[in-house]
C-alpha positions as CSV (number, residue, x, y, z in Angstrom):
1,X,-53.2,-47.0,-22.2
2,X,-51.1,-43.8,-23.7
3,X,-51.3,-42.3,-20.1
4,X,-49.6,-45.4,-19.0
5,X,-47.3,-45.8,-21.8
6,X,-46.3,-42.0,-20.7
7,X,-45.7,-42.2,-17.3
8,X,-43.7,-45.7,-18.2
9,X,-41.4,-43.2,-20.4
10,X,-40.9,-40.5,-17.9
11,X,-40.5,-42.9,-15.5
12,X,-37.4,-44.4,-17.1
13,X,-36.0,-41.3,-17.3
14,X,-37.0,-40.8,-21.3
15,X,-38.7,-37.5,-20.8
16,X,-37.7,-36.2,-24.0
17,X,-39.2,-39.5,-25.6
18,X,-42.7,-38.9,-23.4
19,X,-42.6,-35.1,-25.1
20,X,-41.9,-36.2,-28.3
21,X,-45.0,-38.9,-28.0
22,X,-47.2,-36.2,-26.7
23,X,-46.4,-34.0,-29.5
24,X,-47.3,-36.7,-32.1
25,X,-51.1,-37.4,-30.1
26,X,-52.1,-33.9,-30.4
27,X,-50.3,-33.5,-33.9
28,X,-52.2,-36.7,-35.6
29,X,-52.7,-34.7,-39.1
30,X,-48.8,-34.2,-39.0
31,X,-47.6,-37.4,-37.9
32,X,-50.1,-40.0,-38.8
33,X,-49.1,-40.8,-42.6
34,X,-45.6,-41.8,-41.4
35,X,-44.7,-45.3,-41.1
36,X,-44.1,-46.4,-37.4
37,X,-40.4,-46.7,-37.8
38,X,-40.1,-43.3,-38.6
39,X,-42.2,-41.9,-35.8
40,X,-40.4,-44.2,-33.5
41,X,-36.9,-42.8,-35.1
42,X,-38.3,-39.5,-34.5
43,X,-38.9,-40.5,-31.0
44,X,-35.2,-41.4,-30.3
45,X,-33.9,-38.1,-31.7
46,X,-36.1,-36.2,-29.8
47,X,-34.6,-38.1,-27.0
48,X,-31.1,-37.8,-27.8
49,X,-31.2,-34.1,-28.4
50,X,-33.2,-33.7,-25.3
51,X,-30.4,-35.4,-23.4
52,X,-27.7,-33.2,-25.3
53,X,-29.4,-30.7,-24.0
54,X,-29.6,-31.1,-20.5
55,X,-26.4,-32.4,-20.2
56,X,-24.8,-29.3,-21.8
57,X,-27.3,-27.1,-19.3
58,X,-25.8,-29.4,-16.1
59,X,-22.1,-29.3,-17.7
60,X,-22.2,-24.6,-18.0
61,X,-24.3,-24.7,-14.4
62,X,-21.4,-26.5,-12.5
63,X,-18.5,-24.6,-14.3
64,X,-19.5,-21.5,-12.9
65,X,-18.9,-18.8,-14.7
66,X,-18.1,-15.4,-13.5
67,X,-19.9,-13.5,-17.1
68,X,-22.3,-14.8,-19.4
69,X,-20.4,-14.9,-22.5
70,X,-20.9,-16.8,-26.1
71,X,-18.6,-17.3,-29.1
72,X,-20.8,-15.3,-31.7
73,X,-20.4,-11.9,-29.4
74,X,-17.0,-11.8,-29.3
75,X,-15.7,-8.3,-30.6
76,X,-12.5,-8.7,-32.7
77,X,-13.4,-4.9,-34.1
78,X,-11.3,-3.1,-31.6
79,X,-7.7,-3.5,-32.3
80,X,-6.6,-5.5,-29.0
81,X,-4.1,-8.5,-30.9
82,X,-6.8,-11.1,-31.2
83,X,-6.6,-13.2,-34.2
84,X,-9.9,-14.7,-35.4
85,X,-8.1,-17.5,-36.8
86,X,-6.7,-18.5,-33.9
87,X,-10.3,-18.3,-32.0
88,X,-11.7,-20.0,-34.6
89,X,-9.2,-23.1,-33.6
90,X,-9.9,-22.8,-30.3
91,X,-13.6,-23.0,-30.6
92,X,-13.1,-26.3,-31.6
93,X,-11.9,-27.2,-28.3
94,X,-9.3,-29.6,-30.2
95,X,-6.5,-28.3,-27.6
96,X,-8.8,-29.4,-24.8
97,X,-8.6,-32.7,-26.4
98,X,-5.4,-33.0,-26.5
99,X,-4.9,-31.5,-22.8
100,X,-3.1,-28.5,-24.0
101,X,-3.2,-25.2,-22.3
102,X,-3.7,-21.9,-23.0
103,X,-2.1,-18.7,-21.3
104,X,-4.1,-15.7,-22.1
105,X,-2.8,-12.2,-20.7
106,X,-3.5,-8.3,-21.2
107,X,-4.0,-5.6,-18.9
108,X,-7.3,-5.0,-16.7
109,X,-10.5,-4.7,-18.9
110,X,-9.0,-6.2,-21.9
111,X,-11.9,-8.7,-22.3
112,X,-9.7,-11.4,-20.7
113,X,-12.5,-12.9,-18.5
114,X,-15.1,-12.8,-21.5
115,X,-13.3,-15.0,-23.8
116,X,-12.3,-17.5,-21.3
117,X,-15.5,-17.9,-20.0
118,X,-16.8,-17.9,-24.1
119,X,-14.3,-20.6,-24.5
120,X,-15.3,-22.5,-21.9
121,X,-19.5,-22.0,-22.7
122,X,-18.3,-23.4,-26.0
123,X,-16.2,-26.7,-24.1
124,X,-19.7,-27.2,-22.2
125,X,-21.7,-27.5,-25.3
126,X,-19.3,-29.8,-26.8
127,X,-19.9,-32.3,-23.5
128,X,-16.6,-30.9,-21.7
129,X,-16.6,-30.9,-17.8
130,X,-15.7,-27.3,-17.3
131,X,-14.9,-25.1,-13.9
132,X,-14.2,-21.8,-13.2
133,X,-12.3,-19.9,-10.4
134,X,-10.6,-16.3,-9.5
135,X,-7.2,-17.8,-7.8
136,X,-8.4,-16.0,-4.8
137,X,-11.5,-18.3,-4.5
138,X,-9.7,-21.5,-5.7
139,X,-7.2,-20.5,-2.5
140,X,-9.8,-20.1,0.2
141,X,-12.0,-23.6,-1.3
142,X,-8.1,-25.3,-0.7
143,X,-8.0,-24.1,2.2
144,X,-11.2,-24.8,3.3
145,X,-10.9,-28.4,2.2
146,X,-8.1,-28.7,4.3
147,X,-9.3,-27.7,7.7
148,X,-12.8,-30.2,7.0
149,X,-10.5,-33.0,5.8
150,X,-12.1,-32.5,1.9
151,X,-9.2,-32.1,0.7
152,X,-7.9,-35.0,-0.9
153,X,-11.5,-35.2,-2.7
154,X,-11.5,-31.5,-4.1
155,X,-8.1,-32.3,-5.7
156,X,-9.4,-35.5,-7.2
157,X,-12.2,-33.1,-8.4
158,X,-10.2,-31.0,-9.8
159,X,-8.1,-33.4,-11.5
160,X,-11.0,-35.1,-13.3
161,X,-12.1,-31.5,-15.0
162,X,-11.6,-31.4,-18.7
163,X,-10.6,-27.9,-18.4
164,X,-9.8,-25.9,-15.3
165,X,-10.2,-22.1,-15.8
166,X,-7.7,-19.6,-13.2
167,X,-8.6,-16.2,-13.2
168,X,-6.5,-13.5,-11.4
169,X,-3.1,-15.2,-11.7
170,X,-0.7,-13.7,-10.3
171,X,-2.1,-10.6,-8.6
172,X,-1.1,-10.9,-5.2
173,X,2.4,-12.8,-3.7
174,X,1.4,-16.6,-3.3
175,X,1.8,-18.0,0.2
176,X,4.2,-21.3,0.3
177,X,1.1,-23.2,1.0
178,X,-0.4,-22.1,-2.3
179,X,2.7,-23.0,-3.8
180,X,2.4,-26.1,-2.8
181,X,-1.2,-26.8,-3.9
182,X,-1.1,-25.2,-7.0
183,X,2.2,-27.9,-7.4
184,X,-0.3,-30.5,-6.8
185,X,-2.9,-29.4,-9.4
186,X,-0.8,-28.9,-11.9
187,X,1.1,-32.2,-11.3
188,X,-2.3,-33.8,-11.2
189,X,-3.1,-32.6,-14.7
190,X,0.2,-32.6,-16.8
191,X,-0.9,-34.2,-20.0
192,X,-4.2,-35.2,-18.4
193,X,-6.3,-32.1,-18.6
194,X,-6.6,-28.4,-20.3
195,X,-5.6,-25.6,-17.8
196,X,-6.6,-21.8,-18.8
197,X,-4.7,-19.2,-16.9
198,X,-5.5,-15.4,-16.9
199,X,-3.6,-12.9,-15.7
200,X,-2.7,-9.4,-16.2
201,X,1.0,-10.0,-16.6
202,X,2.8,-11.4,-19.2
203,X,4.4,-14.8,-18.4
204,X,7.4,-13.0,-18.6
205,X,6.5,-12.6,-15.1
206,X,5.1,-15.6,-13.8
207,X,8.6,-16.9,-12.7
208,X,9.1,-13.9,-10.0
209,X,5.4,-13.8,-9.2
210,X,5.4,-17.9,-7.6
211,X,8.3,-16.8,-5.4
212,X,10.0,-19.9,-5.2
213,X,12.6,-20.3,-7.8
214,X,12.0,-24.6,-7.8
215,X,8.6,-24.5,-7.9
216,X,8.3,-21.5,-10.1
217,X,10.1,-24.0,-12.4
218,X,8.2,-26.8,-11.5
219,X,4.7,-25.3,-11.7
220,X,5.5,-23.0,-15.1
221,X,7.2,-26.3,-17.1
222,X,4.1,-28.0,-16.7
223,X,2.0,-24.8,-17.6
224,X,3.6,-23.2,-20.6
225,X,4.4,-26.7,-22.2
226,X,3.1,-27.0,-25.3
227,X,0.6,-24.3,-24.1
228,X,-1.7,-21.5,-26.8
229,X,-1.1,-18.4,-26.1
230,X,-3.1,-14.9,-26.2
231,X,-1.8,-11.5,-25.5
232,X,-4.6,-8.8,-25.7
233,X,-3.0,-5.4,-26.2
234,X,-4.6,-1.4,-26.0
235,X,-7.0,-0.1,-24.1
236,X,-9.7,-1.0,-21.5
237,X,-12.6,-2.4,-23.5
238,X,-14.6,-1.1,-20.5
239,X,-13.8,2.2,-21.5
240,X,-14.4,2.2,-24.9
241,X,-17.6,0.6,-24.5
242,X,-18.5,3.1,-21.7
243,X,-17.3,5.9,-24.3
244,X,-19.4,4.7,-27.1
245,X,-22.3,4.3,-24.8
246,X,-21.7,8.2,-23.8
247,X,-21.7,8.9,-27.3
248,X,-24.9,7.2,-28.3
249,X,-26.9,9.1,-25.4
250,X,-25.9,12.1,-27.0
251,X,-27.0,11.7,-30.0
């Protein structure tokens, strides 16, 4: 009968539930003294978290990111301009919520990539749809989309993510076609969705760096409205890590 009542679990998708029930058979000593609403409560949280789980696994597998990277190992001990107040805010993914954005520039190796990809771990875990892309790649899957008529549905997919993450901005000139589509993307999620930008310029720069003065205005309204911003400063944490890395193999 429990063999049945197992497979009857897992085979209405409450695998956590069948675990949990499992657990409690070959646990009798630990389990048996509690009244069967509690172990049936305990079922149902097992459940629950086991569902939290896997959807927070599902939710950082489809954003893609391009580095591993977790809230608790970001270094603030090198003097680079970041305020741990303000990550502290941000780790609360409140400005997601809200569809803000945030603009975070500094030169190469400043850690840019890292804490994007930290803040958006930390968006997956709180049950945010999350995806990354260099600008390059998000350029070619456009273009891509375009030539095998997908097009209209990658936008729409793009639109629907809690927070879009652009890496690379503004690196190379952007064609008028990429104008155009990054017009669309951003249209699509003006007060709708989060957008993180990275670049190694300072907005300053942005403007000259579209190359089309209407829809540099266009495109940088809707990004730097009501937008965070971070502005790493100093040298290439590569370096310094290499450095201190050198250092230790000395000694």
């Amino acid at each position: 009968m429990i063999e049945n009542t197992l497979h009857q679990l897992r085979q209405l998708k409450l695998s956590g539930m069948a675990s949990a029930l499992q657990t409690q058979l070959e646990q009798p000593g630990t389990y048996e003294r509690l009244a069967f609403a509690e172990r049936l409560q305990l079922l149902v949280d097992y459940e629950d978290q086991d569902r939290q789980q896997r959807k927070q696994a599902r939710l950082t597998r489809a954003a893609q990111f391009k580095l591993k990277a977790h809230a608790k190992d970001i270094d603030y001990q090198h003097s680079r301009g970041l305020q741990p107040s303000q990550m502290a805010s941000l780790l609360l993914c409140d400005w997601i919520k809200k569809a803000q954005n945030l603009l975070l520039t500094g030169p190469c190796g400043s850690g840019k990539t890292y804490i994007a990809c930290a803040l958006g771990s930390q968006a997956c875990l709180k049950g945010y749809s999350v995806k990354y892309y260099r600008l390059p790649r998000l350029i070619l899957a456009l273009t891509q989309a375009k030539a095998d008529g997908s097009y209209p549905k990658l936008l729409k997919a793009i639109a629907g993510l809690d927070l879009l993450i652009i890496d690379d901005w503004g690196l190379e000139p952007l064609t008028a076609a990429t104008r155009n589509d990054l017009m669309e993307i951003m249209d699509d999620r003006y007060q709708q969705s989060a957008t993180l930008m990275i670049s190694q310029l300072p907005t300053e720069q942005w403007y000259q760096a579209i190359g089309d003065n209407t829809l540099a205005d266009a495109i940088l309204d809707r990004l730097m409205h009501n937008s965070h911003r971070i502005n790493l400063k100093g040298e290439s944490m590569r370096k310094k890590l290499n450095a201190l890395t050198q250092v230790e193999h000395l000694e």
